[in-house]
Backbone as ProteinMPNN parsed JSONL, in Angstrom:
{"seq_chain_A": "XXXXXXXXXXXXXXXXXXXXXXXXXXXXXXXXXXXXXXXXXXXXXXXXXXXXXXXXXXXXXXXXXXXXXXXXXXXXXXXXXXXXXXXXXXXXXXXXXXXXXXXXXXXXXXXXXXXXXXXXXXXXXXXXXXXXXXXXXXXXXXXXXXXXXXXXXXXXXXXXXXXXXXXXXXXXXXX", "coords_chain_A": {"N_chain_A": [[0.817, -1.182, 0.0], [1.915, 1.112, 0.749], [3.728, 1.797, -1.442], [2.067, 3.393, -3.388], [1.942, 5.826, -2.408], [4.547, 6.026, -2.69], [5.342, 5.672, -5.263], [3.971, 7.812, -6.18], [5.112, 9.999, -5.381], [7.824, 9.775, -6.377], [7.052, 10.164, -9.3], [6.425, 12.887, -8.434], [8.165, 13.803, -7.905], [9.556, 13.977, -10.428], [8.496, 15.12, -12.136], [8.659, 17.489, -11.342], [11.275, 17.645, -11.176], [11.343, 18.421, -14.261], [9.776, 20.732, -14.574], [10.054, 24.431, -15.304], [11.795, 26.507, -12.744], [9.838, 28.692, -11.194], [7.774, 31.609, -10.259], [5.555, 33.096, -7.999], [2.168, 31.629, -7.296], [-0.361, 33.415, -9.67], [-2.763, 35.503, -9.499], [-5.017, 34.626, -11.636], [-4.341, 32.238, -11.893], [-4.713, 31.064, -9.324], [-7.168, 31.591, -8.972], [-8.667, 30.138, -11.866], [-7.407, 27.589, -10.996], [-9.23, 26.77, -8.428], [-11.563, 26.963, -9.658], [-11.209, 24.759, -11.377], [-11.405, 23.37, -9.674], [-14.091, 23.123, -8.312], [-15.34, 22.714, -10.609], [-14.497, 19.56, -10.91], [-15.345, 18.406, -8.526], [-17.945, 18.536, -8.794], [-18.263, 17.016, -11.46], [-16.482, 14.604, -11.801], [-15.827, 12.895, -14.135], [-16.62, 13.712, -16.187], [-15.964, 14.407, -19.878], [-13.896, 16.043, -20.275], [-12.505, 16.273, -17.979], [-10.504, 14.112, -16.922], [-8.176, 16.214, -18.575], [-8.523, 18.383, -17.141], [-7.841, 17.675, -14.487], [-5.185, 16.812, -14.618], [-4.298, 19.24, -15.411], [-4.88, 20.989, -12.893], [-3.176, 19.442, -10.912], [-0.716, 19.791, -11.897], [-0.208, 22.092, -11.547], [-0.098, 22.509, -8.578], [1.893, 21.09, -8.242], [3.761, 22.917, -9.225], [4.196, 25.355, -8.459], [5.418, 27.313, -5.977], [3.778, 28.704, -3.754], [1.969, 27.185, -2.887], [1.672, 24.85, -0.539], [0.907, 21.123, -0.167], [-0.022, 19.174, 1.737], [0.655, 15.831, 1.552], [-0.93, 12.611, 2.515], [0.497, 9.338, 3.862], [-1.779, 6.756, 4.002], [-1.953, 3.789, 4.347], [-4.552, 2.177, 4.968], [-7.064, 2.901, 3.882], [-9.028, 1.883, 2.019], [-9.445, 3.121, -0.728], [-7.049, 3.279, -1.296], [-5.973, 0.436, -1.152], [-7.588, -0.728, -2.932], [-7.51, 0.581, -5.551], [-8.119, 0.628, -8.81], [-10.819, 0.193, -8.916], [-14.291, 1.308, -9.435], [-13.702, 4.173, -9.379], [-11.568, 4.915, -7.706], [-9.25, 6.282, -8.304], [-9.637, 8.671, -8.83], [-11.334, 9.805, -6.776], [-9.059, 10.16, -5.399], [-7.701, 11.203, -6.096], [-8.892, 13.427, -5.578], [-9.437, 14.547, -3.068], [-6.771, 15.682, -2.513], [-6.852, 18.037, -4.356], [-9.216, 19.404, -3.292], [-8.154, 19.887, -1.105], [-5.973, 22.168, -1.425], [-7.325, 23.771, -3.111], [-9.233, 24.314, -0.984], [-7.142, 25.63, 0.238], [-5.931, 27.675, -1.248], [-8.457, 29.596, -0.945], [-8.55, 30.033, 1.614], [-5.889, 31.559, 3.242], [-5.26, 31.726, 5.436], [-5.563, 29.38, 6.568], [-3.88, 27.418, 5.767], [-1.696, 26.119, 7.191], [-3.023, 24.568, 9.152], [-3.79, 21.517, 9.493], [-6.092, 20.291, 10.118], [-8.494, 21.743, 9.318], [-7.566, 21.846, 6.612], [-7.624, 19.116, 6.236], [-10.061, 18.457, 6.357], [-11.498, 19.806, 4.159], [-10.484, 18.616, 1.891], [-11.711, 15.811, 2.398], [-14.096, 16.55, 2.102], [-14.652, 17.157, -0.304], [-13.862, 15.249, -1.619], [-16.173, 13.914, -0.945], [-17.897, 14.951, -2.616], [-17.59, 14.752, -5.113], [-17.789, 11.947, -5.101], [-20.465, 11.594, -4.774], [-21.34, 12.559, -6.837], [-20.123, 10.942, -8.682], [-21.802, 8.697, -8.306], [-24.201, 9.441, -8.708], [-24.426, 8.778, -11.553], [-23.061, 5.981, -11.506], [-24.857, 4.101, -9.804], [-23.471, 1.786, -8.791], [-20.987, 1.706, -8.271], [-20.033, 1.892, -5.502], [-18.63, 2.703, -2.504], [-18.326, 1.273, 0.903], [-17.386, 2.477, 2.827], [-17.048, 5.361, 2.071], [-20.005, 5.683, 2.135], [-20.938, 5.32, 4.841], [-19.63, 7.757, 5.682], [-20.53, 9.777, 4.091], [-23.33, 9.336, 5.442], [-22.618, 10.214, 8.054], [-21.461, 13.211, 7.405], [-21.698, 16.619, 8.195], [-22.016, 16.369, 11.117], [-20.875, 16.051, 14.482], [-19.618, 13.683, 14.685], [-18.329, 13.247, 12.154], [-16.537, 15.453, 12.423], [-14.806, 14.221, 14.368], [-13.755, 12.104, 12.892], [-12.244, 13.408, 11.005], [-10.565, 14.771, 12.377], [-9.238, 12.614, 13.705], [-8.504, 11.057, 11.417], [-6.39, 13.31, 10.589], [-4.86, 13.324, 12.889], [-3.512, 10.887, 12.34], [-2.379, 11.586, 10.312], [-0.48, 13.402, 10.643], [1.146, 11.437, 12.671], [1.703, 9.811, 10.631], [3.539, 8.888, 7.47], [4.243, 11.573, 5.73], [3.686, 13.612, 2.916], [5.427, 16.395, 1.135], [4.285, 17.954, -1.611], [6.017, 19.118, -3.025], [9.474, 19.311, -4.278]], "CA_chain_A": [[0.0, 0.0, 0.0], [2.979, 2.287, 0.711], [4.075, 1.562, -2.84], [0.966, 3.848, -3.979], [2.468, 6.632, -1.966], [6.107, 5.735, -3.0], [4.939, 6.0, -6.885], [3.336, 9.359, -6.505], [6.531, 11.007, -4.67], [8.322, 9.636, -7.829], [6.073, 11.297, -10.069], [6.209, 14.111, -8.307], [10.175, 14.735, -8.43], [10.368, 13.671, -11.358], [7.236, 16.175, -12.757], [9.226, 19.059, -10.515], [12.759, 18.294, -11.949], [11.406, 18.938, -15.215], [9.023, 22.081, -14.091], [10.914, 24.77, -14.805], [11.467, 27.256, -11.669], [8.905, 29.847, -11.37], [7.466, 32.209, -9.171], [4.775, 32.512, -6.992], [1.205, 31.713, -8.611], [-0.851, 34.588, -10.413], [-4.625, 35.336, -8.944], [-5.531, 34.19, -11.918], [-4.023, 30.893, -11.972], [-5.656, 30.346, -8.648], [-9.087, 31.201, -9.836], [-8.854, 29.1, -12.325], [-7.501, 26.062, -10.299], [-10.401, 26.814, -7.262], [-12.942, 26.653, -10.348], [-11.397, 23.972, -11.726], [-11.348, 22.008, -8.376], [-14.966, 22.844, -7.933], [-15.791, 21.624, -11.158], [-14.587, 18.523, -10.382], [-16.138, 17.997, -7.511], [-19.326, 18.006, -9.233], [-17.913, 16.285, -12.791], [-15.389, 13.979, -11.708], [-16.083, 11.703, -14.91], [-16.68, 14.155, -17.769], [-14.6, 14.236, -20.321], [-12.643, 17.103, -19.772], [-11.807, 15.966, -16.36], [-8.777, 14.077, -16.354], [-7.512, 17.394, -18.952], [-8.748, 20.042, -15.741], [-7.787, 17.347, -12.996], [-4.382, 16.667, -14.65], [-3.846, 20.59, -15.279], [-5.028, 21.327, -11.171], [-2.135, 18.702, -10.301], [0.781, 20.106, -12.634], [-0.121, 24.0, -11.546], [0.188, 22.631, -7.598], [3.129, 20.495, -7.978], [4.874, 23.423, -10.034], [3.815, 26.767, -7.638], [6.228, 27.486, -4.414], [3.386, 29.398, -2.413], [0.772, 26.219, -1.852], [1.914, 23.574, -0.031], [-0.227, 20.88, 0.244], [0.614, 17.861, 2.434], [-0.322, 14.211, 1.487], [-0.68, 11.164, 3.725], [0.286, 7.733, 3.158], [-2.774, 6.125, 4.778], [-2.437, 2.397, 3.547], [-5.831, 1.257, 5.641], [-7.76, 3.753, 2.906], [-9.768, 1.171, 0.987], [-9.359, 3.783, -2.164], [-5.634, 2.591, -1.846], [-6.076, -0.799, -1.463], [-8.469, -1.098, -4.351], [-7.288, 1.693, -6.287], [-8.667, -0.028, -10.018], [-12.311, -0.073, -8.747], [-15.041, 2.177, -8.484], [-13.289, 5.819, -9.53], [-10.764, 5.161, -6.736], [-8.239, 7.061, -8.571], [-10.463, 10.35, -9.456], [-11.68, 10.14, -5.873], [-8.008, 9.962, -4.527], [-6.759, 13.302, -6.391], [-10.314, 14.898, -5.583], [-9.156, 14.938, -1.65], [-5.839, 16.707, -2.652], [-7.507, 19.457, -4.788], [-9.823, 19.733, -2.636], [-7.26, 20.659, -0.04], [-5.738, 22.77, -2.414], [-8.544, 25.01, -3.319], [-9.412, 25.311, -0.099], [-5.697, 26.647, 0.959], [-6.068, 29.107, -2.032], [-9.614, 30.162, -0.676], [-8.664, 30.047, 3.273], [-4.696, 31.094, 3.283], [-4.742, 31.872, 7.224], [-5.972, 28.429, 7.607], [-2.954, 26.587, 5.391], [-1.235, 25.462, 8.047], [-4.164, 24.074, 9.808], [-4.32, 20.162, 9.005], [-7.67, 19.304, 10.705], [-8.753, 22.258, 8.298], [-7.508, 21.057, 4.896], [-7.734, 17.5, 5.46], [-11.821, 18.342, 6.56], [-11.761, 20.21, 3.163], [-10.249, 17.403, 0.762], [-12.409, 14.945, 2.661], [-15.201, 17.064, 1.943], [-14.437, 17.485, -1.98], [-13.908, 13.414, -2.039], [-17.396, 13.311, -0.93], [-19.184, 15.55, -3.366], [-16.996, 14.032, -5.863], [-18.501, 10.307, -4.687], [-21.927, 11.412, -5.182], [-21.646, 13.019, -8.152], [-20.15, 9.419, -9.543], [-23.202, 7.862, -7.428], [-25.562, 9.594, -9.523], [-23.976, 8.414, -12.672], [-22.743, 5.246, -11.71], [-24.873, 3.546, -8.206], [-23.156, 0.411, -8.06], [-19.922, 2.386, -7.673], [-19.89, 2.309, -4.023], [-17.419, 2.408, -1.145], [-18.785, 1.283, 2.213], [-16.427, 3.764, 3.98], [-17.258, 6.889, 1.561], [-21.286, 5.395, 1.964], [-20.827, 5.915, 5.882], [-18.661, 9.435, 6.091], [-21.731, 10.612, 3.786], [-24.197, 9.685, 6.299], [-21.783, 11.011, 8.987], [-21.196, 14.683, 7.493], [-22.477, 17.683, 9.174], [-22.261, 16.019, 12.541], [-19.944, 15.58, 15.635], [-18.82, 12.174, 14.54], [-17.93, 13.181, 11.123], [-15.347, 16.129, 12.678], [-14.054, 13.172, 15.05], [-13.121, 11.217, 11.839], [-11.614, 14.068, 10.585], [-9.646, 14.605, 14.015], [-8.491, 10.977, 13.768], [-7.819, 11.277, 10.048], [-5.534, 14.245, 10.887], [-3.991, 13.136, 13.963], [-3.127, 9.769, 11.907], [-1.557, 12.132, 9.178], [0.686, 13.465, 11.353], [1.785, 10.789, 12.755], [2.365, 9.094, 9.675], [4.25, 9.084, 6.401], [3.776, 12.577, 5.367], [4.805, 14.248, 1.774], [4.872, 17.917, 0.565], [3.847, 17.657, -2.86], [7.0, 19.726, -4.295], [10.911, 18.627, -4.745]], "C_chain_A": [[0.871, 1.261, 0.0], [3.503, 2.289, -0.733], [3.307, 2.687, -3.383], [1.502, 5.54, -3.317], [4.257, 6.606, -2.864], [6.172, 6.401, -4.263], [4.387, 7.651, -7.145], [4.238, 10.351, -6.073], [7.21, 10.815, -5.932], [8.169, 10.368, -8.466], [6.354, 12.439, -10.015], [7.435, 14.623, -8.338], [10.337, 14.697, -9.405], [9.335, 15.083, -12.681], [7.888, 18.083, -12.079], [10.958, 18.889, -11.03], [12.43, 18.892, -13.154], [10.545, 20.566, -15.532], [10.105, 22.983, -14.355], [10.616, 26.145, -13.631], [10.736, 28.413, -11.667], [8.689, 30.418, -10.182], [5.922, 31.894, -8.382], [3.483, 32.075, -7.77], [0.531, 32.998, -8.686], [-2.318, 34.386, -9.636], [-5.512, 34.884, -10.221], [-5.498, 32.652, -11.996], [-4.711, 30.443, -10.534], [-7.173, 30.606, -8.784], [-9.413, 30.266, -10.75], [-8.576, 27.764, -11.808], [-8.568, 25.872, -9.166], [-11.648, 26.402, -8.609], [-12.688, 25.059, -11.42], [-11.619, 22.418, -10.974], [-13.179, 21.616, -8.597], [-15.554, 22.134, -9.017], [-15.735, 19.998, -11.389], [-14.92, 17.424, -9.905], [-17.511, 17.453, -7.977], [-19.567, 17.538, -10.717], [-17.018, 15.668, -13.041], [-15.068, 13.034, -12.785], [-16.406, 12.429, -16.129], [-15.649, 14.096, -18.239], [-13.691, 14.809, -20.413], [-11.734, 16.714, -18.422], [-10.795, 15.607, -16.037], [-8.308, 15.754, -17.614], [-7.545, 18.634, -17.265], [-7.898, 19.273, -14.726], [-6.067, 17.455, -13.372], [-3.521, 18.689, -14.372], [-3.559, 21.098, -13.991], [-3.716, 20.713, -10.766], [-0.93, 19.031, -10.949], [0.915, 21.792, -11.775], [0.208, 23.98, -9.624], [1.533, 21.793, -7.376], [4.624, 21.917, -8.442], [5.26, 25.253, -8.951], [4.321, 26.619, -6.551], [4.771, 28.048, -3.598], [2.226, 28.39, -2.137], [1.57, 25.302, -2.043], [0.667, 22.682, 0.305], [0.473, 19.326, 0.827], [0.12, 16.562, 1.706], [0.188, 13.13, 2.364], [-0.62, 9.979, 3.634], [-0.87, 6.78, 4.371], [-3.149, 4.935, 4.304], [-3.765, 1.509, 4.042], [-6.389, 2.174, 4.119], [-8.411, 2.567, 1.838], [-9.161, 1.628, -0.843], [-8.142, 3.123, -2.636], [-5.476, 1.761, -2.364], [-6.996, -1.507, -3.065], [-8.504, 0.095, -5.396], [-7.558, 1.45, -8.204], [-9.702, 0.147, -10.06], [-12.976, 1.286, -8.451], [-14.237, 3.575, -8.564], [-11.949, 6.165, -8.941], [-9.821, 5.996, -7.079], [-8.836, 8.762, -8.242], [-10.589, 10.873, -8.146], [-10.208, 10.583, -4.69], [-7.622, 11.249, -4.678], [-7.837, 14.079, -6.136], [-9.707, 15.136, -4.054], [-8.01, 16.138, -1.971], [-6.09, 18.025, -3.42], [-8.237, 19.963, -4.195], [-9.014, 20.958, -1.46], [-6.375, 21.863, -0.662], [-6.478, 23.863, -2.618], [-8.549, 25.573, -1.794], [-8.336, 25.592, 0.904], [-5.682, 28.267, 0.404], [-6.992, 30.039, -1.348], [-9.046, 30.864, 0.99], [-6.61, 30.338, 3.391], [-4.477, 31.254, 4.94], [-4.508, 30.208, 7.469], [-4.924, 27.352, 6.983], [-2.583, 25.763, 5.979], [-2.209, 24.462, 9.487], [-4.436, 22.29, 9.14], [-5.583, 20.023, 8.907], [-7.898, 20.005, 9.485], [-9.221, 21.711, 7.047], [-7.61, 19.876, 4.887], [-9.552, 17.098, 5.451], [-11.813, 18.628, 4.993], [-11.745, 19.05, 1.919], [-11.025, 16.482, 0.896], [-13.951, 15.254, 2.055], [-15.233, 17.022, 0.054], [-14.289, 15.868, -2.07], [-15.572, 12.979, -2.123], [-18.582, 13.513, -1.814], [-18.193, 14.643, -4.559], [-17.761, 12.251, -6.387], [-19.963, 10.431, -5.403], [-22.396, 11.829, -6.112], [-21.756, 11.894, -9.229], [-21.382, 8.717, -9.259], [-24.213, 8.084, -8.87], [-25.2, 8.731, -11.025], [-23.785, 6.749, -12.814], [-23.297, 4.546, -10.153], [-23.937, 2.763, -7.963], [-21.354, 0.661, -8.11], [-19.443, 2.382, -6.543], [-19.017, 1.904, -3.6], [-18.587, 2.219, 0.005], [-18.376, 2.193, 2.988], [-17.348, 4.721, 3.339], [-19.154, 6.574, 1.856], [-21.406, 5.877, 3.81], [-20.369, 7.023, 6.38], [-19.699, 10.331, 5.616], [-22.806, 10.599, 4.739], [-23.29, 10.14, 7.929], [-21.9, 13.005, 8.813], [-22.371, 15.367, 7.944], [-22.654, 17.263, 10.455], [-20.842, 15.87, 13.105], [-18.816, 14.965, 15.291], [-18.097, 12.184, 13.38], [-16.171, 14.295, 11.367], [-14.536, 15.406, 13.539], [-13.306, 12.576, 13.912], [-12.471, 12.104, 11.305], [-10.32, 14.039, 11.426], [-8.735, 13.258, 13.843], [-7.287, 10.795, 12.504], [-6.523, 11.918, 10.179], [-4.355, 14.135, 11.315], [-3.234, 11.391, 13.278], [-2.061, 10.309, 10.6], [-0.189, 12.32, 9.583], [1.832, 12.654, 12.144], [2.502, 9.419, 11.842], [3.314, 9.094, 8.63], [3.859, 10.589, 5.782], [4.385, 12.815, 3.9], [4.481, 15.396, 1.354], [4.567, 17.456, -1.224], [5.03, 19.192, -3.438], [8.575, 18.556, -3.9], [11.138, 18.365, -3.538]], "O_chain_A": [[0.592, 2.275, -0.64], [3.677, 3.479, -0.994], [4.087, 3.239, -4.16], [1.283, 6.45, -4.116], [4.713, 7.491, -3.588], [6.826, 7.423, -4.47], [4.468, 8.373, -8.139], [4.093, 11.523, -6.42], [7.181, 11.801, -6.668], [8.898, 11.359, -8.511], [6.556, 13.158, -10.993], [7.73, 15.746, -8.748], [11.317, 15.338, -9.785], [9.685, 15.629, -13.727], [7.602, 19.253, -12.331], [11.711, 19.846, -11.21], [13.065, 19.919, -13.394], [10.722, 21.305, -16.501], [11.178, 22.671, -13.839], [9.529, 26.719, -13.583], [11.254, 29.285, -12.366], [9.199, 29.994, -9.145], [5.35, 30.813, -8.238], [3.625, 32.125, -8.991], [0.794, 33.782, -7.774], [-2.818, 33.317, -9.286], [-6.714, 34.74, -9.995], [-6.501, 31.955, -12.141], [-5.31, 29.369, -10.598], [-8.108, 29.812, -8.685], [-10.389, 29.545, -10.543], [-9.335, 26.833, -12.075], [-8.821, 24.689, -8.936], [-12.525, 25.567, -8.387], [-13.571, 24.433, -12.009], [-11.825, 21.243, -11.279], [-13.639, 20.512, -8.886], [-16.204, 21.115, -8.784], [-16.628, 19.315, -11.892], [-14.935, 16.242, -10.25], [-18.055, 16.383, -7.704], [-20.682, 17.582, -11.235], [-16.469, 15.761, -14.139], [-14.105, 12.296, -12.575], [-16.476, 11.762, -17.161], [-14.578, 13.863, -17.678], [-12.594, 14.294, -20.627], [-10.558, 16.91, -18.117], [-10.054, 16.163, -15.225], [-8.074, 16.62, -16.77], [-6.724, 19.349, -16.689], [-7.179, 19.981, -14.02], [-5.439, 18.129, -12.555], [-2.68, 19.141, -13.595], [-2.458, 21.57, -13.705], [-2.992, 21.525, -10.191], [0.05, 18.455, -10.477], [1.946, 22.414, -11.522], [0.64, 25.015, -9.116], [2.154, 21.901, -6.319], [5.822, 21.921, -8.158], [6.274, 25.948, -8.885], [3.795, 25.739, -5.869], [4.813, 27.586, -2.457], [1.483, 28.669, -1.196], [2.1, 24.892, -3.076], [-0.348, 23.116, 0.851], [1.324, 18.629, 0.274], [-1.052, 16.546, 1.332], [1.315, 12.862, 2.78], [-1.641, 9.369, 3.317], [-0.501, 6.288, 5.437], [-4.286, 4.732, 3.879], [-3.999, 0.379, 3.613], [-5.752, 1.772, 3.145], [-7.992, 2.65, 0.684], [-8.711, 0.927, -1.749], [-7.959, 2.59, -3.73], [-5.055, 1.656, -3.516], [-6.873, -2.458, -3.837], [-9.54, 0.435, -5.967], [-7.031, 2.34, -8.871], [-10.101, 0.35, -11.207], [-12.59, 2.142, -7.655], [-14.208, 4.111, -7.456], [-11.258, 7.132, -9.262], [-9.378, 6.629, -6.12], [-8.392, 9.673, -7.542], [-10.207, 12.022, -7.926], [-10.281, 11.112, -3.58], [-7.317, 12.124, -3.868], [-7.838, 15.282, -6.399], [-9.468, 16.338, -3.938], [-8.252, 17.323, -1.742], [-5.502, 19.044, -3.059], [-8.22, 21.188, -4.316], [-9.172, 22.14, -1.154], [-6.187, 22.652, 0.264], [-6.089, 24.949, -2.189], [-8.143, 26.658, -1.377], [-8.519, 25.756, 2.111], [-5.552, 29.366, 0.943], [-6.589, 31.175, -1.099], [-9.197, 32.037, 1.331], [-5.96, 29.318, 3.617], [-3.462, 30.838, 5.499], [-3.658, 29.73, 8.221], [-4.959, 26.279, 7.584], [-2.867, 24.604, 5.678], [-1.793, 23.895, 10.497], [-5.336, 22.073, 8.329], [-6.195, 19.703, 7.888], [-7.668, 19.367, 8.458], [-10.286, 21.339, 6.554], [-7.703, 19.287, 3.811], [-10.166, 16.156, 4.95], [-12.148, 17.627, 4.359], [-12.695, 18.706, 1.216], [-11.37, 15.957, -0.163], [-14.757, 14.413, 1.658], [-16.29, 16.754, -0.517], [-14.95, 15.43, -3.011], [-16.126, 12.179, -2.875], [-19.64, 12.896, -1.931], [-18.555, 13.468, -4.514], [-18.064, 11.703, -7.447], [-20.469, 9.701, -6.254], [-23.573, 11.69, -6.444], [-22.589, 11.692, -10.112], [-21.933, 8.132, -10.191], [-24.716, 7.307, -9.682], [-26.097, 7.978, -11.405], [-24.16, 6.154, -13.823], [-22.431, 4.395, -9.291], [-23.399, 2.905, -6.865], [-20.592, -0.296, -7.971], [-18.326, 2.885, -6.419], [-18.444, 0.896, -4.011], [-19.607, 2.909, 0.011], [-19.102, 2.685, 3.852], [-18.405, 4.968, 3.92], [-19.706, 7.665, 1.71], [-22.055, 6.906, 3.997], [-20.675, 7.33, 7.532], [-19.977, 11.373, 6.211], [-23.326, 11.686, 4.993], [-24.051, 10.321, 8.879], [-22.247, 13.825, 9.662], [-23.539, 14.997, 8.066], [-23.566, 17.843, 11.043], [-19.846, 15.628, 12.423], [-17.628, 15.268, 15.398], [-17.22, 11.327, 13.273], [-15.094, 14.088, 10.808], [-13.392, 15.856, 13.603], [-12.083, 12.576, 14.048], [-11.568, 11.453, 10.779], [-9.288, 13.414, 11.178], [-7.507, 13.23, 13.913], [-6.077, 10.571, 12.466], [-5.523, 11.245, 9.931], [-3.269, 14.46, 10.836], [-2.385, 10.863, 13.996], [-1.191, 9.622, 10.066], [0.85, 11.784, 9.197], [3.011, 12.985, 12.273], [3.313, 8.534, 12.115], [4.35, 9.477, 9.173], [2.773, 10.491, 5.211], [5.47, 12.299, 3.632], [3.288, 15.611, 1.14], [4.857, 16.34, -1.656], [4.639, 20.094, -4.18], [8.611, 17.423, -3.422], [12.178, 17.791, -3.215]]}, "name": "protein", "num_of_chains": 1, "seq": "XXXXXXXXXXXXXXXXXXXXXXXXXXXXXXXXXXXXXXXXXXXXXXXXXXXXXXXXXXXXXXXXXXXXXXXXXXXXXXXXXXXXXXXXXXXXXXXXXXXXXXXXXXXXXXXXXXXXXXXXXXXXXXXXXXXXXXXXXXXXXXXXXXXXXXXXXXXXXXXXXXXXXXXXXXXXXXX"}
């Protein structure tokens, strides 16, 4: 499961040696990556999508002023069955998610619980957008966190999520 993490650090040096060095990003370049997150969220499967999703993921691997953490969380079902069911689409929707909402919220950057509520939150509209399109799509996890959100128990799982980030494999998503 760490392999799936391992492969995407790869990627990502190897997508940032060839980047070349730039400055900070432009307000328009984050308007357009916040609108291309949100579209996303709610068109994770059109056909533009991998073009916007791939674009969102070159413009945050390549930009010094957002950092965005990622967590190797090998329990994550999505991981483990990362072939099935969108698992990919749904995997980079958490990190744009978090993403956007760093651009949107920059006080709150440094705020894990924050951004990892946010990405969690963009996985989920993401989910149900595929739902509508595709029912028999489902995750049992992402089928329980939906009837979780907006409650208590759902900012506990966040909390947990968080506090499991930190103490785990962490990676910045630049060089």
């Amino acid at each position: 499961m760490r392999n799936v993490a391992r492969i995407l650090v790869v990627l990502v040096f190897a997508i940032s040696c060839f980047a070349a060095d730039r400055g900070p990003s432009t307000p328009a370049e984050r308007k357009k990556a916040v609108e291309y997150v949100r579209y996303l969220e709610k068109n994770p499967l059109a056909p533009d999508a991998k073009e916007k999703r791939n674009w969102v993921m070159a413009f945050f691997m390549d930009v010094p002023d957002i950092q965005i953490q990622l967590c190797d969380d090998a329990s994550d079902p999505l991981i483990q069955q990362r072939n099935q069911n969108n698992a990919n689409e749904l995997l980079s929707q958490s990190m744009l998610s978090s993403g956007a909402f760093i651009i949107q919220n920059p006080k709150q950057a440094k705020d894990l619980l924050a951004v990892q509520k946010a990405g969690l939150l963009g996985r989920l509209k993401a989910y149900e957008a595929i739902l509508k399109s595709n029912p028999n799509a489902r995750w049992p996890h992402l089928d329980e966190m939906l009837k979780l959100r907006g409650t208590p128990a759902f900012d506990e799982l966040v909390a947990k999520r968080a506090k499991a980030c930190e103490a785990g494999i962490k990676y910045n998503l630049k060089k």
